[in-house]
C-alpha positions in Angstrom: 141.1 144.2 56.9 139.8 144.9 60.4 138.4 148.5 59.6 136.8 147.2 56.7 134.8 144.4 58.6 133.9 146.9 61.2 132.2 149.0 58.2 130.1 145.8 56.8 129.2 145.1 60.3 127.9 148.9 60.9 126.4 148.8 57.5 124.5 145.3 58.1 123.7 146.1 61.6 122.0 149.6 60.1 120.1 147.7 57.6 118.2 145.2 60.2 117.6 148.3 62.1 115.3 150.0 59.1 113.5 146.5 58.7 111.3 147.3 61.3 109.9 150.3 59.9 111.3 150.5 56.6 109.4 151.3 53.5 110.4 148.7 50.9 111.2 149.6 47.6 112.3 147.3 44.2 113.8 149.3 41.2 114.6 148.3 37.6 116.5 151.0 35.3 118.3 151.4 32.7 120.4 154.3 30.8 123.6 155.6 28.6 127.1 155.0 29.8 130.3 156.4 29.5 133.2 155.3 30.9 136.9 155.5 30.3 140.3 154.4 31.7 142.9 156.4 33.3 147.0 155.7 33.7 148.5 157.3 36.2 146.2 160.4 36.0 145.6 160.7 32.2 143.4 158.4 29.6 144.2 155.3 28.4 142.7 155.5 24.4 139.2 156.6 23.4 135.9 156.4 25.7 133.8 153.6 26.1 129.6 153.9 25.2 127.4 152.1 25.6 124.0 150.7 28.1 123.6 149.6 31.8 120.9 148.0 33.6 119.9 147.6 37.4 117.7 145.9 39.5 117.7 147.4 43.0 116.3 146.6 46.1 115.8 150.5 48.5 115.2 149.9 52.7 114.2 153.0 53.6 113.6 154.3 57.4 113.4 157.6 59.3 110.3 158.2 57.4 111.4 157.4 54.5 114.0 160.2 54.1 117.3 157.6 54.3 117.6 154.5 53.2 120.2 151.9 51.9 120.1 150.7 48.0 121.9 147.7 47.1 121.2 145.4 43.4 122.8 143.6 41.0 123.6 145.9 37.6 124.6 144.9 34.2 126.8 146.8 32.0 128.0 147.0 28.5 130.1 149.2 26.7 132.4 149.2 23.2 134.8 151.5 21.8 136.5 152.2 18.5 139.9 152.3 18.9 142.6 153.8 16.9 143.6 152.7 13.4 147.1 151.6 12.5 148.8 150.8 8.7 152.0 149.7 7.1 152.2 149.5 3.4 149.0 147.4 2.1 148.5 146.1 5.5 145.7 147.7 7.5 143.4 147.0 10.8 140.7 148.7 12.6 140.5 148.1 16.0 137.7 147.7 18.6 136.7 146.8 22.4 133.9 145.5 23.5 133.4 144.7 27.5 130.9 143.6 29.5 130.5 143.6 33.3 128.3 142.7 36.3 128.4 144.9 39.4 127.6 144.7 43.4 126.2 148.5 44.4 125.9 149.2 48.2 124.8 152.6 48.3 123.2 154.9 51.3 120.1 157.4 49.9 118.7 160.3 51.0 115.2 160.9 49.7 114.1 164.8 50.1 110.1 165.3 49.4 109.6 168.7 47.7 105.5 169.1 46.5 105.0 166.3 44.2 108.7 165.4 43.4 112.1 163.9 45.3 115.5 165.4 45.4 117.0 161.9 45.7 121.3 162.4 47.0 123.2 159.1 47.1 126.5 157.6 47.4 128.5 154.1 48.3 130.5 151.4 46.6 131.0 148.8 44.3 132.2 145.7 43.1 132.5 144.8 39.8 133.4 141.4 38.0 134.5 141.4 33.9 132.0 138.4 32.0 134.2 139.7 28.3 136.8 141.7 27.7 137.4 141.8 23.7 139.8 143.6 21.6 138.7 143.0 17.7 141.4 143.8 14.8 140.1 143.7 11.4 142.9 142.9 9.1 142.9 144.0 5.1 145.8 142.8 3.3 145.5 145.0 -0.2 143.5 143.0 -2.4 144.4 139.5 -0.9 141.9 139.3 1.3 140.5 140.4 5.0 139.8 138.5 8.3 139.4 139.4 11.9 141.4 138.3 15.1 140.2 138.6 18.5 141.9 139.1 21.8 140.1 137.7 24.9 142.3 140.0 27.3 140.5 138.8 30.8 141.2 135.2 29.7 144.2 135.8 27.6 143.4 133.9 24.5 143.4 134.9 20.6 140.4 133.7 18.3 141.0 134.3 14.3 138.6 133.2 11.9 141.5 131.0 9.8 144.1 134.2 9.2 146.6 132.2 11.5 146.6 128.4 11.3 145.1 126.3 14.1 148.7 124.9 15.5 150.4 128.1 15.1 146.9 130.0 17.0 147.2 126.8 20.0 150.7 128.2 20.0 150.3 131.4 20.7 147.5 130.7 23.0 149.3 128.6 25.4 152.2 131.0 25.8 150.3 134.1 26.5 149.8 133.1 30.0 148.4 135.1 32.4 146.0 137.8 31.4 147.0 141.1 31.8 143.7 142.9 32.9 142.2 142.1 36.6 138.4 140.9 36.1 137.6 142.3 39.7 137.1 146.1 39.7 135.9 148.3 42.6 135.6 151.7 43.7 132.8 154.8 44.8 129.9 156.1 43.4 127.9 159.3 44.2 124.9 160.7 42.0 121.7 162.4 42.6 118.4 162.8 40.3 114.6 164.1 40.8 112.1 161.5 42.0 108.5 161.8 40.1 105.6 160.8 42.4 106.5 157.5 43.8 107.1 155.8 40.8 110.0 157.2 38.1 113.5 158.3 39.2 115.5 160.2 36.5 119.3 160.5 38.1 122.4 160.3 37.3 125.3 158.7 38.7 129.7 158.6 38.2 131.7 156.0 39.2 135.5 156.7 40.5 137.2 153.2 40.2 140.0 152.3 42.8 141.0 148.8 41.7 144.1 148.5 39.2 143.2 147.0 36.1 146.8 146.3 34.9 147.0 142.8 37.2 150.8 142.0 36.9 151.9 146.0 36.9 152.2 147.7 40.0 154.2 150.5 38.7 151.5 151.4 36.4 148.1 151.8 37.8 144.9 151.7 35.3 141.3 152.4 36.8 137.9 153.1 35.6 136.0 156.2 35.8 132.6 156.8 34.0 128.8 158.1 34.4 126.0 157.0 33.7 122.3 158.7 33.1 119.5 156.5 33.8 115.7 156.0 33.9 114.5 153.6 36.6 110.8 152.7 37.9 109.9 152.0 41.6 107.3 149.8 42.6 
């Protein structure tokens, strides 16, 4: 705990530093995403796609070659999941999430002519808003429905396959959720800076925080990338 509050210190005491020559920078982007999980060094099911956003806020200093990015980002991403049968009874399956993220990054911005070889790298801090896993049921020719599994808050939803009583049931002995919300880890990425206005990069995210909340023995973390377009002003 102490060497991490030496390193926020360092980093906050480096950012009132550059205010007092710092070249101020807001940025909004956006772009494709592809993440997935990993267990214990191989992946957990199919990859996630799906859209991120970020607004952005870049002190820059040393004339304007470093600087230190920080924002708020928004992400969303689904997944189709693997099928499963028995007899006439059959279910596709789908996850949807959604996240909001805390970047503190550190940028180095390298003029060449009229463009930027922009480097940069830091971490993050994620929280999970939704967490849904969607089974669409088909009984033969008796019908079809859909349940839903809130895994971050640990609760089912059906639109009346299972009976209210029995679904209240259910619901209050599921307990705790098995997936964290909180989610950290590193980041690193680079892209080409054109004129002072439009940044084209690209950026991977290596998660350290383990999903599975209530299993040490089996540790499950993100890892993605991400390719967006953002706009300085």
């Amino acid at each position: 705990m102490k060497r991490y509050s030496v390193f926020v210190l360092i980093v906050c005491t480096m950012f009132l530093l550059s205010q007092k020559r710092a070249d101020a920078q807001f940025m909004i982007g956006a772009g494709y995403d592809r993440m997935a999980y990993v267990l214990d060094e191989g992946t957990e099911g199919n990859p996630f796609d799906g859209f991120s956003a970020e607004i952005g806020y870049t002190a820059k200093f040393a004339k304007g070659v470093l600087g230190i990015n920080f924002g708020v980002g928004y992400e969303f991403n689904t997944r189709r999941d693997n099928s499963f049968s028995a007899g006439e009874f059959e279910a596709d399956v789908s996850t949807q999430e959604q996240y909001v993220s805390v970047p503190l990054r550190f940028v180095i911005d390298i003029p060449v002519s009229k463009v930027g070889i922009v480097l940069y790298g830091g971490g993050y801090a994620s929280y999970g808003i939704s967490g849904l896993k969607t089974y669409e049921f088909r009984f033969g020719e008796e019908g079809s429905g859909n349940i839903t599994y809130d895994y971050f808050n640990a609760r089912i939803d059906s639109d009346e396959i299972i009976p209210e009583p029995v679904l209240d049931a259910i619901n209050r002995g599921l307990g705790e959720s098995r997936y964290s919300k909180l989610e950290y880890g590193v980041q690193a990425g680079g892209g080409l800076r054109l004129g002072n206005n439009v940044l084209l990069h690209g950026l991977y995210s290596y998660g350290l925080g383990n999903r599975n909340a209530h299993d040490e023995g089996a540790k499950l973390t993100r890892r993605g990338f991400s390719v967006r377009l953002s706009f300085l002003f």
